[in-house]
C-alpha positions as CSV (number, residue, x, y, z in Angstrom):
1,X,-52.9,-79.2,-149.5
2,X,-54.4,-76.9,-146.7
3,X,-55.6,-78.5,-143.9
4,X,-58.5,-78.3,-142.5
5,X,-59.5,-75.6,-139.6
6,X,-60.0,-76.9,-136.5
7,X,-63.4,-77.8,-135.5
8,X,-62.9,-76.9,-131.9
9,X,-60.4,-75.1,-129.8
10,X,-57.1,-77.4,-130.6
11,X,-56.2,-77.7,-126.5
12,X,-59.7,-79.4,-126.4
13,X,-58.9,-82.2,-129.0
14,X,-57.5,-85.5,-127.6
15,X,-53.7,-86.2,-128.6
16,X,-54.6,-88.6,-131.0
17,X,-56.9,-86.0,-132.5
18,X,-54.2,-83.3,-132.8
19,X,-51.4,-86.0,-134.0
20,X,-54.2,-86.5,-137.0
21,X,-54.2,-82.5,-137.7
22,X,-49.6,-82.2,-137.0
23,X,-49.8,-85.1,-139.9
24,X,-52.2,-83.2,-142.6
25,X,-49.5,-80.6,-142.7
26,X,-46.6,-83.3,-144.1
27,X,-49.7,-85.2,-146.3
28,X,-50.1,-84.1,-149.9
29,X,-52.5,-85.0,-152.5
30,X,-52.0,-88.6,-153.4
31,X,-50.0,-89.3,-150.1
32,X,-47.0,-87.6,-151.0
33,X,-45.1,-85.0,-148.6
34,X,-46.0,-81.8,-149.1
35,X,-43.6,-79.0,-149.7
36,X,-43.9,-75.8,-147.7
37,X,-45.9,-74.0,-145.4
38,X,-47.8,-70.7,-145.9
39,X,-46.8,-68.1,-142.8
40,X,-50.8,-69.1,-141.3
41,X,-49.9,-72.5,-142.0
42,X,-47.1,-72.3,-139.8
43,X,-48.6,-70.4,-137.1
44,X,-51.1,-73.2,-137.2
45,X,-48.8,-76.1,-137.0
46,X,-46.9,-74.4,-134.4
47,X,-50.4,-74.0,-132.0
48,X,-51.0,-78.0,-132.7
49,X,-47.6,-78.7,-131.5
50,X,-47.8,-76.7,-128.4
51,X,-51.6,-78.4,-127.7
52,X,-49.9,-81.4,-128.7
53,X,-47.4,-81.1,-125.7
54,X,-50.2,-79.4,-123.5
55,X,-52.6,-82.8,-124.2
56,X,-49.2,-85.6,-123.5
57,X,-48.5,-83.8,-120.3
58,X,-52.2,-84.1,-119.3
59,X,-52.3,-87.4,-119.6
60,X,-48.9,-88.3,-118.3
61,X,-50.3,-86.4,-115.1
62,X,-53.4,-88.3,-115.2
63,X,-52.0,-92.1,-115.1
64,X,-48.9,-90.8,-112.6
């Protein structure tokens, strides 16, 4: 299963948002795990992570 492209610019979507997208990567059809990742695939999952990261230190700065 391909995920969808982002709507937006990924460092834009809330962390609940880009959890969603991280977990469309590991969801096949049917609910099952999907096996393997296309080279764009990873480049994609990798650029979730990292806005992942970017979005949980934003809002660890915000409530500190």
């Amino acid at each position: 299963m391909t995920p969808s492209p982002p709507a937006r610019d990924p460092v834009r979507l809330s962390a609940a948002e880009l959890n969603e997208r991280i977990r469309a990567f590991w969801t096949g059809p049917g609910g099952h795990p999907a096996v393997g990742l296309t080279d764009a695939q990873r480049e994609e999952y990798g650029r979730l992570l990292a806005a992942l990261r970017e979005a949980e230190r934003g809002d660890v700065v915000e409530a500190a």
